[in-house]
N, C-alpha and C positions, 0 to 999 in steps of 0.2 A: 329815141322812140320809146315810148312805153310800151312795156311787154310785160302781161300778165302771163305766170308757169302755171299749170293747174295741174297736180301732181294726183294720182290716183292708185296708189298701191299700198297695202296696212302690214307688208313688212318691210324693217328698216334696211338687211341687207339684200334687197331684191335687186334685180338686174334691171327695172325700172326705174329706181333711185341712183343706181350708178349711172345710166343714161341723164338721168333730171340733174347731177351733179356736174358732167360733163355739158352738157345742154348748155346749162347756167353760166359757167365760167365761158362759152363759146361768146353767148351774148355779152356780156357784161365788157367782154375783151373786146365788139365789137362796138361799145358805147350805151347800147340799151339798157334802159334803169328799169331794173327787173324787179318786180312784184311775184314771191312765191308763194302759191295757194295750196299748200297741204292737205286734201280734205281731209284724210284719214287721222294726220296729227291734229286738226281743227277741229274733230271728231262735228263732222258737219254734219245734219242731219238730210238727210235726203226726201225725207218725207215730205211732199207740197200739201200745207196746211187747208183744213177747213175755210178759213178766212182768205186765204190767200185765191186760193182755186174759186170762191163765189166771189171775189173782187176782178174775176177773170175779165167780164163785162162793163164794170161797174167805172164810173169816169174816172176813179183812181186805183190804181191796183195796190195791194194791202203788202208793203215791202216793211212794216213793223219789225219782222224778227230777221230779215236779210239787206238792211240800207247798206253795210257795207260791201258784202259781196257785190248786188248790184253797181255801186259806183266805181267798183273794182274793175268790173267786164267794162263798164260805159267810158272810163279811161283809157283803154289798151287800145294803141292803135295794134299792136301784134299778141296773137297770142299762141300759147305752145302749150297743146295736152300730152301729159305724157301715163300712158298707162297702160296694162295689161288688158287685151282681148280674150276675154273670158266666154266658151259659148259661143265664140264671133257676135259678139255685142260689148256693150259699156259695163265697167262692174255697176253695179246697182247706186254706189256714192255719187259716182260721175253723170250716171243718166238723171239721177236726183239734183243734179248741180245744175243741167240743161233746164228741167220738171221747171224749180223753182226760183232759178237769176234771170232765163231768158223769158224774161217776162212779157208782158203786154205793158205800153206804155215805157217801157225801154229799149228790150231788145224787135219790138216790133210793133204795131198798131192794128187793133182791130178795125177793118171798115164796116163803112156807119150801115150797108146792107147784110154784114157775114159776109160774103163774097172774098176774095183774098187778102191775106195781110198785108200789110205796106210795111219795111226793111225801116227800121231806126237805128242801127249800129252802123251809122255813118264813119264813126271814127276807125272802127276796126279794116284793118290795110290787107294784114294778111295773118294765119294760122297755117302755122303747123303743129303735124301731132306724128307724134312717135310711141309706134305701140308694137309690143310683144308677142309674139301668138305659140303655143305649142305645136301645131298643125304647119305642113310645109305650105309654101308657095301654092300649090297649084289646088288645094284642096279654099283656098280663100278665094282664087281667081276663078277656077272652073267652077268646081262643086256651089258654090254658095254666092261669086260674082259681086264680092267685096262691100257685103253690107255697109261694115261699119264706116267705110268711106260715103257711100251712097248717103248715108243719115248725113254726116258732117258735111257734106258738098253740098249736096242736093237739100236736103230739108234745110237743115238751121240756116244753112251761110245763103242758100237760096231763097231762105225765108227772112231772111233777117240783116245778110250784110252782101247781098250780091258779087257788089267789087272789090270783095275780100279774094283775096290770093291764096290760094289752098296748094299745099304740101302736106303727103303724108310718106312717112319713111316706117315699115314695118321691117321688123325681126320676125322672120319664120322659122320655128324649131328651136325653138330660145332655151326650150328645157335642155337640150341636150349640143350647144355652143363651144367651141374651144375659146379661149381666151383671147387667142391670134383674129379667131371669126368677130366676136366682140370689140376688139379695138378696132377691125376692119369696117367695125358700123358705126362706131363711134367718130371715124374720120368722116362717112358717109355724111353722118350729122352736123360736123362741122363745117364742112361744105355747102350745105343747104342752110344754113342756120346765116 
């Protein structure tokens, strides 16, 4: 199975990238030909262009400075985000990765009235996304009621690949983990993986 990793975190020793390391070698042992998407080392730009955003409508949407990225997502039938919840939302690289790959004319269609989009990421099977939080458990679940799952279930995979299989495994209180707690997630992830 192809598996795009889309990796979001801009230091090299974070607990993000020891997860994305671990992650990697889970899949790879399990035969998937893995594709890693660094934004941060890719120094991707997140900004969705002038041209791109008015091709929004337009019969071809303007994929000039992102054809690879896009053929990247349009390949995967799995994919695995791996990144820090910052604010309980996407760092700004990742929502920009959403802004500008999950396009129109790929990751979905615009219908010919406005009326709802129509789901083009047929290929994509399933995602998971593994992410970090400073804030314990219950301040994601009660207080706030799990945004940034709600965005990735509901909006994109809702808008975009329906019968995509959704897994999200979070670390709550990541700032402050024992080591034993960490390999304890790290198995967590192996298991779902």
């Amino acid at each position: 199975m192809n598996c795009l990793v889309v990796l979001a975190h801009p230091l090299e020793n974070s607990l993000c990238k020891h997860l994305a390391e671990k992650a990697i070698n889970r899949l790879e042992s399990k035969g998937y030909t893995v594709t890693v998407k660094d934004l941060y080392q890719e120094k991707f730009d997140p900004v969705l262009t002038k041209g791109e955003r008015e091709s929004y409508y337009q019969s071809q949407f303007d994929q000039s400075q992102i054809e690879l990225d896009i053929a990247q997502l349009k390949q995967a039938e799995s994919l695995v985000l791996i990144f820090p919840t910052w604010w309980f939302s996407f760092p700004a690289i990742l929502k920009g990765w959403f802004d500008r790959i999950w396009a129109p004319g790929h990751a979905y269609e615009h219908a010919s009235d406005y009326g709802p989009i129509k789901q083009s990421l047929n290929n994509l099977k399933e995602m998971t996304v593994i992410t970090t939080l400073g804030s314990p458990w219950w301040v994601d679940f009660f207080i706030l009621r799990k945004p940034v799952k709600k965005v990735l279930k509901i909006a994109l995979l809702g808008a975009c690949a329906k019968n995509c299989n959704f897994k999200m495994l979070s670390l709550y209180k990541s700032e402050s983990l024992t080591e034993a707690q960490i390999a304890k997630f790290v198995k967590k992830i192996e298991a779902r993986l």
